[in-house]
C-alpha positions in Angstrom: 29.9 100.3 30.8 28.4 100.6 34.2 28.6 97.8 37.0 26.2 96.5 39.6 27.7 97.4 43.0 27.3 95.9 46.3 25.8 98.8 48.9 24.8 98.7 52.1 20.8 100.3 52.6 19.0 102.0 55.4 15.6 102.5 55.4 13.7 104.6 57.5 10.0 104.9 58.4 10.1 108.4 58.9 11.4 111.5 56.7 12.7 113.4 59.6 14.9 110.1 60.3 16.0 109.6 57.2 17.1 113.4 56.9 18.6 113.6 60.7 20.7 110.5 59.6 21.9 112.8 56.7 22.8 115.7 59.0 24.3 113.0 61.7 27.1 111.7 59.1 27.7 114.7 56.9 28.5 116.3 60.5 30.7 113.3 61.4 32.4 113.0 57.3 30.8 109.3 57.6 30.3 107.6 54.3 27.1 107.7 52.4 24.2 109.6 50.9 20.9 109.8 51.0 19.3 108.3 47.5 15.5 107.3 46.7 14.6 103.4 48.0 15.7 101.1 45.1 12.9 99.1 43.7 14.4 96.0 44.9 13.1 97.3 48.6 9.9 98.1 49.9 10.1 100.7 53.0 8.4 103.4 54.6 9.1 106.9 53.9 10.5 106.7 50.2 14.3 107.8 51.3 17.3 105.0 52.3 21.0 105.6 53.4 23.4 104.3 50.6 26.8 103.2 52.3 29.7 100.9 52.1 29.0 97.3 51.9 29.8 95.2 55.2 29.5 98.2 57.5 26.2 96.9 58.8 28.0 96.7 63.1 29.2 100.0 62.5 26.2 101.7 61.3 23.9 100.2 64.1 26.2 101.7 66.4 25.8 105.0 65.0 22.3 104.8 64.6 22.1 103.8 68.3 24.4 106.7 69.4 22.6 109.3 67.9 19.0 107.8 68.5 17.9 107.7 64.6 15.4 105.3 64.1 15.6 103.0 61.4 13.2 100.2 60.2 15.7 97.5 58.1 19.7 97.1 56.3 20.7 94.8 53.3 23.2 94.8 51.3 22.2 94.7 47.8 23.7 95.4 44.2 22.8 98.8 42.7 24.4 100.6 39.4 27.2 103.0 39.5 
């Protein structure tokens, strides 16, 4: 039976951030994908990083170093 997980999301305002933050960490091996926003979110452009949970310093740093703008994180529980 599947579980709720706890996962750290991204949102982004833009597309083209959202998809330069894919190219960023796949580059980098850094953990996560790019999924649809959950329906427990409201966000911008439709797309979210999905990531480990309590990596929210880590990923702020990141985003600063490679100058992605994102509009919000929160950790919430998702299936599988």
């Amino acid at each position: 039976m599947r579980q709720r997980k706890p996962a750290l999301i991204i949102t982004f305002s833009a597309t083209t951030d959202a998809m330069a933050m894919e190219i960023y960490c796949q580059a980098r091996n850094l953990p996560g994908r790019l999924i649809p926003i959950p329906r427990e979110i409201t966000a911008g452009c439709g797309l979210a990083w999905k990531t480990l949970p309590g990596e929210d310093a880590r990923f702020v740093q990141i985003l600063e170093e490679a100058g992605i703008r994102w509009e919000a994180m929160k950790t919430i529980e998702l299936w599988g």
